[in-house]
C-alpha positions as CSV (number, residue, x, y, z in Angstrom):
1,X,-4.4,-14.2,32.5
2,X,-5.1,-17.8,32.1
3,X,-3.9,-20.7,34.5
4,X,-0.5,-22.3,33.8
5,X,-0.9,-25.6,35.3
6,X,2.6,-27.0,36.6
7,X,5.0,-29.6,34.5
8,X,3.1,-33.0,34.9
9,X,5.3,-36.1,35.9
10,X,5.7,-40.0,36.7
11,X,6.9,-43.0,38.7
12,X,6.0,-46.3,39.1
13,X,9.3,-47.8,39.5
14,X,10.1,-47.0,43.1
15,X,13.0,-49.0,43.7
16,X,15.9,-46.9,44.7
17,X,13.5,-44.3,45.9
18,X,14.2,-43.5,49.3
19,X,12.3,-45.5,51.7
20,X,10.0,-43.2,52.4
21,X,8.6,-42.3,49.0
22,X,8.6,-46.5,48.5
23,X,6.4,-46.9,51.9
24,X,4.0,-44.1,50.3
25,X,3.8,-45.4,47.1
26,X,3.4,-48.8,48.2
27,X,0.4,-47.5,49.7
28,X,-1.0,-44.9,47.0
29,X,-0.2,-46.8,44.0
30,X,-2.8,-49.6,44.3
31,X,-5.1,-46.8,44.7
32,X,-4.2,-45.0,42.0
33,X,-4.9,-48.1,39.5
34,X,-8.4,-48.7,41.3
35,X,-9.8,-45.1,40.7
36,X,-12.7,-45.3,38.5
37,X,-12.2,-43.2,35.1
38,X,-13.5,-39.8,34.3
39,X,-12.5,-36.2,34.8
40,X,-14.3,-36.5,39.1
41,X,-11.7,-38.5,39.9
42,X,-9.1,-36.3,38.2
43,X,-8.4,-34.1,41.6
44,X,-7.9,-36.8,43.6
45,X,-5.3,-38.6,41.1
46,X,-3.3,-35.4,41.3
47,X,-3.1,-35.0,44.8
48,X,-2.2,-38.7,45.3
49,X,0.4,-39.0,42.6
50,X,1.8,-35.7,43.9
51,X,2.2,-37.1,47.2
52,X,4.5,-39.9,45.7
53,X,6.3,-37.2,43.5
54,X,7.0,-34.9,46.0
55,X,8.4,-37.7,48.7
56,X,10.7,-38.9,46.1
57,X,12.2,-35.3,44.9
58,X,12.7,-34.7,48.6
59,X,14.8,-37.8,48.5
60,X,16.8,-36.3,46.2
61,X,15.5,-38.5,43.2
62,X,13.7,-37.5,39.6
63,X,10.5,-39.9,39.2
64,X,10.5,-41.6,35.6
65,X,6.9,-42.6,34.5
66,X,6.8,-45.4,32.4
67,X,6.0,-45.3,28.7
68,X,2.8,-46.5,27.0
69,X,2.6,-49.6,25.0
70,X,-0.3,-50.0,22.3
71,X,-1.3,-53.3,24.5
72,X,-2.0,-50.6,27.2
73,X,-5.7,-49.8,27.5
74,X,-7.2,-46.6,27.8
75,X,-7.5,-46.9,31.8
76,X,-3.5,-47.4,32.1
77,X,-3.4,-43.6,29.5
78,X,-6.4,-42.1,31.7
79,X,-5.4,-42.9,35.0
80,X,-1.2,-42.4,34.1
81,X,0.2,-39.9,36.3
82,X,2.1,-37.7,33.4
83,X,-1.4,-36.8,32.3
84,X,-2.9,-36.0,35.4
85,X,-5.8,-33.3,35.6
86,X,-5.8,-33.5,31.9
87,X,-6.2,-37.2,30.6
88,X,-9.4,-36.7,29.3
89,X,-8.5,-34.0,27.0
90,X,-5.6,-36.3,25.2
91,X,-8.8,-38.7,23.6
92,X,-11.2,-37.0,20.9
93,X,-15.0,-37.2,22.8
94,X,-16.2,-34.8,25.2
95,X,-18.0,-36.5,28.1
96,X,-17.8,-39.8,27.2
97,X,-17.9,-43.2,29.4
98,X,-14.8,-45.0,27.6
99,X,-14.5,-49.0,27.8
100,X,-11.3,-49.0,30.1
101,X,-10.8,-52.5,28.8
102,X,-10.1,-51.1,25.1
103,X,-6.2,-51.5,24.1
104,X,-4.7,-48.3,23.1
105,X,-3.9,-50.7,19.5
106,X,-7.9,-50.2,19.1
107,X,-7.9,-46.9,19.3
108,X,-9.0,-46.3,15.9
109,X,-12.2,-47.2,16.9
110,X,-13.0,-43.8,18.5
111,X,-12.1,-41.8,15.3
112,X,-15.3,-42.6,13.0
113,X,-14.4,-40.1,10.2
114,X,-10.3,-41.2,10.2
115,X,-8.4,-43.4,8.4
116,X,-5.1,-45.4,8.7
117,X,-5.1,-45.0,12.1
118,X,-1.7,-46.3,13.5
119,X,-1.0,-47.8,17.3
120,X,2.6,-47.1,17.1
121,X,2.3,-43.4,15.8
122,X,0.1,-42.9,18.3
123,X,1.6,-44.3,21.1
124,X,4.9,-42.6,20.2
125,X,3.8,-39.2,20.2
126,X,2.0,-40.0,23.9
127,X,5.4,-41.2,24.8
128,X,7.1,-37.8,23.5
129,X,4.6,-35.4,25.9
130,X,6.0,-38.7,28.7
131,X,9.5,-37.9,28.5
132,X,8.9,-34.6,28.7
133,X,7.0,-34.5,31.6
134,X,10.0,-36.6,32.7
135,X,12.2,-34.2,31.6
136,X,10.4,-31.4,34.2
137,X,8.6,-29.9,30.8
138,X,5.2,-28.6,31.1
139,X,3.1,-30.2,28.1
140,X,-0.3,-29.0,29.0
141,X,-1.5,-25.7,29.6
142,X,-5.2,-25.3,30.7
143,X,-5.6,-21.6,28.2
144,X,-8.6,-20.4,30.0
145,X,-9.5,-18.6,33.0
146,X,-11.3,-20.2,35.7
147,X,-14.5,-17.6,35.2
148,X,-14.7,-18.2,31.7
149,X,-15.1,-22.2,32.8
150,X,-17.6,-21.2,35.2
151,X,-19.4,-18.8,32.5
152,X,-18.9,-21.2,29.5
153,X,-18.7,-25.4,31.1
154,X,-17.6,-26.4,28.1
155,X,-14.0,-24.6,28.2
156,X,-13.4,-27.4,30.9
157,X,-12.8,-29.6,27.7
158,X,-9.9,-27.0,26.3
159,X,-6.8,-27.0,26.6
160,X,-3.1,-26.6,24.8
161,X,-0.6,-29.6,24.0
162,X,3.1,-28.3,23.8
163,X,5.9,-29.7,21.8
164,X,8.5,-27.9,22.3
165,X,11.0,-27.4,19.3
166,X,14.2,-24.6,19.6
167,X,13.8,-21.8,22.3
168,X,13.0,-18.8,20.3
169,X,11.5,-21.0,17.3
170,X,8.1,-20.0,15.6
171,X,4.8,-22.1,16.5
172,X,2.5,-24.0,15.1
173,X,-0.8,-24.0,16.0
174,X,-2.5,-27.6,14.9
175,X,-6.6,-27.9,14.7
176,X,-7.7,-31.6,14.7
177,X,-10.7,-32.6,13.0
178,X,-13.3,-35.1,13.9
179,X,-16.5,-33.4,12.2
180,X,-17.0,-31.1,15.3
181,X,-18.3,-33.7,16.8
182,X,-14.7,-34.4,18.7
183,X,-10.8,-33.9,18.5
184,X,-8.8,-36.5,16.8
185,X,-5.6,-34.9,18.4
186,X,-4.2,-38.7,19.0
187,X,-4.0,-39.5,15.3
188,X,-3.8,-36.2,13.2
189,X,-2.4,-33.8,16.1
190,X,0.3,-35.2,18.4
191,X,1.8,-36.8,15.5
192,X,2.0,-34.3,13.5
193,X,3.5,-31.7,16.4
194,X,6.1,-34.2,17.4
195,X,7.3,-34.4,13.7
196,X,7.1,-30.6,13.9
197,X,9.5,-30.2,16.6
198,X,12.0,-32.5,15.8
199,X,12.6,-29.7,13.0
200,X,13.5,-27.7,15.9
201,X,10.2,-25.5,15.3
202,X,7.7,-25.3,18.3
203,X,4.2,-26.7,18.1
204,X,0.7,-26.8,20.0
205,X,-2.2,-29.2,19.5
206,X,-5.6,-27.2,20.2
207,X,-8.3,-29.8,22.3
208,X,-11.0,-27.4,21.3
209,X,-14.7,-27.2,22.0
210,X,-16.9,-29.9,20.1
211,X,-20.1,-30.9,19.6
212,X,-20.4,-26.9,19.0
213,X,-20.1,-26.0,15.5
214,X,-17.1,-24.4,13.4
215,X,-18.0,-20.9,15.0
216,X,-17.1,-21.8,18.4
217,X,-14.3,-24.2,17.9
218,X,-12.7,-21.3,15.4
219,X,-13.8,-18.8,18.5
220,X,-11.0,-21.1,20.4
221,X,-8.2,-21.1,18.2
222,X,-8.1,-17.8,18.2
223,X,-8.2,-17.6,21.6
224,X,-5.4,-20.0,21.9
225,X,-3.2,-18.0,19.0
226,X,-3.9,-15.1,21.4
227,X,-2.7,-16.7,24.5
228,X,0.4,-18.1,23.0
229,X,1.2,-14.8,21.9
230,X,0.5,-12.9,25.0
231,X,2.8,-15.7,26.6
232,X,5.5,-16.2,24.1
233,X,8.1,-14.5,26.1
234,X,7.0,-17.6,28.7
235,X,6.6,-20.1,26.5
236,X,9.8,-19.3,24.7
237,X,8.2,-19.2,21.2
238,X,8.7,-16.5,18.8
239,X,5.6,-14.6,17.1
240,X,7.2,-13.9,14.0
241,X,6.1,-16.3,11.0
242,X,3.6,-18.9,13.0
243,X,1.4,-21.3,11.3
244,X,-1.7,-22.7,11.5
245,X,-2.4,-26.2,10.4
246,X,-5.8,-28.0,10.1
247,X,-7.2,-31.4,8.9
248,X,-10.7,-31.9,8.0
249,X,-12.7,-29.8,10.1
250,X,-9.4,-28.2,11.6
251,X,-8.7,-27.1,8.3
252,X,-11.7,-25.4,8.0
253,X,-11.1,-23.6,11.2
254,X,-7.3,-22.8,9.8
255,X,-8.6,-21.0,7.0
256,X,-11.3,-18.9,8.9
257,X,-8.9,-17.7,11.6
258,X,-7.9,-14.8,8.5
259,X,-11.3,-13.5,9.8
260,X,-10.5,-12.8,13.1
261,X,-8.8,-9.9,15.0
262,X,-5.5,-11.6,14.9
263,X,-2.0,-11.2,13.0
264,X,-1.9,-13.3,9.7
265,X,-0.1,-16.7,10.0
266,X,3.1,-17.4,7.6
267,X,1.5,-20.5,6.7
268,X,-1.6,-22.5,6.3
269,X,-1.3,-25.9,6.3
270,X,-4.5,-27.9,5.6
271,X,-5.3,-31.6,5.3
272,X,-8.5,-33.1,3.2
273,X,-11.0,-30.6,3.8
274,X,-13.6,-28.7,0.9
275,X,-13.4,-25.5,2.4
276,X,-13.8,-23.1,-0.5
277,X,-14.1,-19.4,1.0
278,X,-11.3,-17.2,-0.3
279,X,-10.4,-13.7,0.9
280,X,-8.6,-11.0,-1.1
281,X,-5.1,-12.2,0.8
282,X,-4.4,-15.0,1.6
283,X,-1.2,-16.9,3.1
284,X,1.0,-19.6,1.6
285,X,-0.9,-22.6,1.8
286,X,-0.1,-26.2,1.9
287,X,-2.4,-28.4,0.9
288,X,-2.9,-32.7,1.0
289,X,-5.7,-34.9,0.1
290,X,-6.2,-38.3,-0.5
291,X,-7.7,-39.8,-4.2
292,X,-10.1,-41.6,-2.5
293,X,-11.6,-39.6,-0.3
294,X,-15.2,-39.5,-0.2
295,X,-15.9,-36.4,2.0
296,X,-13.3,-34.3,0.5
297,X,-12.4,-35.3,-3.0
298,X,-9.5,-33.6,-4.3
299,X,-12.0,-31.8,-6.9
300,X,-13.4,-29.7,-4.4
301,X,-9.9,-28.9,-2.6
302,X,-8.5,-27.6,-5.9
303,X,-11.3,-25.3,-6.8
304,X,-9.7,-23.3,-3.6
305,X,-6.6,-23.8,-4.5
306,X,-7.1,-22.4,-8.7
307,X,-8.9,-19.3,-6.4
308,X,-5.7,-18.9,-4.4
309,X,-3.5,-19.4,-7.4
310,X,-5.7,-16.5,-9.1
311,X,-5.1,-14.0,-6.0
312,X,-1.3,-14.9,-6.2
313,X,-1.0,-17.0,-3.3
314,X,1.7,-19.6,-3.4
315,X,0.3,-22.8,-3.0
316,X,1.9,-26.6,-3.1
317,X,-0.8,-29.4,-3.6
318,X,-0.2,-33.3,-3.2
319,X,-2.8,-35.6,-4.3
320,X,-2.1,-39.5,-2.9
321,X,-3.2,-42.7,-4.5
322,X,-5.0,-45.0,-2.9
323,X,-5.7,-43.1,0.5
324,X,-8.9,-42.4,1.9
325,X,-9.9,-39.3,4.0
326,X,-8.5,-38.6,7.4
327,X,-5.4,-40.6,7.0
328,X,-3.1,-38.7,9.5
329,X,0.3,-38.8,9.3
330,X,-0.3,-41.4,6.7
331,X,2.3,-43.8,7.7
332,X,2.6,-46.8,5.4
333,X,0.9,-45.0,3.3
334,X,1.9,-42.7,-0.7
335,X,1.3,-40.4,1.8
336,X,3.9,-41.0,4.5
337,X,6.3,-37.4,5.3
338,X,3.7,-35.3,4.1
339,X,4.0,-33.5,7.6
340,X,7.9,-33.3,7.2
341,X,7.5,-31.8,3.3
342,X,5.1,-29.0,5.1
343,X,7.1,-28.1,7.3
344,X,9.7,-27.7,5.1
345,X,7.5,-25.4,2.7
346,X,6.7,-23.2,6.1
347,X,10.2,-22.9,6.7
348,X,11.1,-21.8,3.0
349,X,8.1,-19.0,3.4
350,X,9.9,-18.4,6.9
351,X,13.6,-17.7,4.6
352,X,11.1,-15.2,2.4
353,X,9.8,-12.6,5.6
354,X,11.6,-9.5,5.5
């Protein structure tokens, strides 16, 4: 069985620690904030920012790590102790020298093939997977084994966000897209599971492998599906009547997963992608896209759709003026609550299971 990595935490503000966690982090702190970036220097993050954590739960007191501000910079988010051993994996390229300097408000910038990409969304839903951590709530589980890592390298860039809805709620299962070429969980995966559990249903954001093709990054959702269900007992998740949602290339990867060895999701929820197979079942299926989009114009999405419709599947289509492709959440946007109304369609089919 995979790795569960422990709950992840912070503190910065050590005043009203007991003295001895305030001498140790007066002392590990300003090392913590001159580590160079990159996943190297993860291990030794961890074991110095545990240090601090576990002096100031032996005084008796709960370290709160500070949240994130879009005038942050991607340093402060990679080198922030809630996320350590996994910082890496919350930003969408694999292997990649980030400008530190950059202001989390820029972020935008990494995600060539999105749109409407906005600081405060993303910033909030880095702040939810915060509190938690401050709440004692694992947000991060590492969904493969350590000989698969050392069999496969690439698995080191996987991994499994949680938002956790209702104890006993069904899961989603959200696929990022970003071409293949990397994960734009920030903007079009976080977002959209923090909306999800504030409906009281469960939700995981998939960092999967890129720069591989659909193949292998559909390979690992399945494998994550698989781990979530061997674990649900664990995880407090029910099985019954998950969902998979997708955007873009995560669509794509949504509506393959009916070809694998795995039980069929309630719902498929896909975002602005021209995927066009069709099997001869297929689930309810949720589908958005924006007028303008170039790469997947809503022409090509409803020639799947008038299949699915012709198989009997139920389907709900919005089309939204005036947006372009990869627009997220689509706050500010025709588009804004999309994720909401989907939710709410996955939760009607949920009111239809036997």
């Amino acid at each position: 069985m995979a790795r569960t990595p422990q709950a992840n935490g912070k503190a910065i503000a050590v005043w009203g620690w007991p003295v001895r966690a305030r001498k140790l982090a007066s002392r590990v702190i300003p090392m913590l904030l001159a580590l160079p970036l990159g996943e190297a220097r993860e291990v030794e993050l961890a074991s110095m920012a545990g240090a601090v954590v576990h002096a100031a739960r032996e005084g008796g007191v709960q370290p709160q790590f500070p949240h994130l501000r879009p005038t942050d910079s991607l340093g402060t988010l990679l080198s922030h102790p809630a996320f350590r051993g996994f910082g890496p994996r919350l930003l969408p390229w694999d292997g990649r020298a980030y400008d530190a300097a950059m202001p989390l408000a820029d972020i935008g910038q990494l995600l060539p093939y999105h749109s409407e990409v906005n600081p405060g969304v993303v910033v909030g839903a880095l702040n939810r997977m915060v509190d938690d951590t401050n709440a004692g709530r694992t947000v991060f589980y590492d969904f493969h084994t350590e000989g698969e890592k050392l069999a496969h390298p690439a698995l080191r860039h996987t991994g499994l966000f949680f938002f956790r809805g209702k104890p006993g709620a069904p899961f989603a299962v959200i696929a990022p897209g970003g071409g293949f070429a990397y994960v734009g969980s920030v903007h079009e995966g976080f977002p959209y599971a923090q909306a999800i559990s504030q409906q009281g249903l469960n939700a995981f954001v998939l960092k999967y492998r890129a720069g591989e093709g659909g193949q292998v990054a559909t390979e690992d959702v399945a494998t994550a599906v698989s781990y979530i269900f061997q674990n649900a007992s664990a995880l407090q998740v029910s099985t019954a009547g998950y969902s998979l949602w997708g955007s873009s290339a995560g669509a794509r990867m949504a509506a393959a997963i009916g070809g694998q060895h795995l039980p069929k999701p309630s719902v498929v929820v896909m975002a602005y992608t021209s995927h066009t197979e069709v099997a001869a079942s297929e689930p309810p299926t949720f589908v958005v896209v924006g007028e303008r989009d170039g790469i997947a114009p809503p022409a090509a999405m409803a020639t799947r759709l008038n299949a699915l419709r012709r198989i009997g599947t139920p389907v709900e289509f919005h089309t939204y003026p005036g947006v372009a492709h990869g627009f997220g959440t689509g706050q500010g946007t025709p588009a804004q609550g999309w994720v909401e109304h989907a939710t709410q369609f996955w939760q009607q089919q949920l009111r239809k299971t036997p």
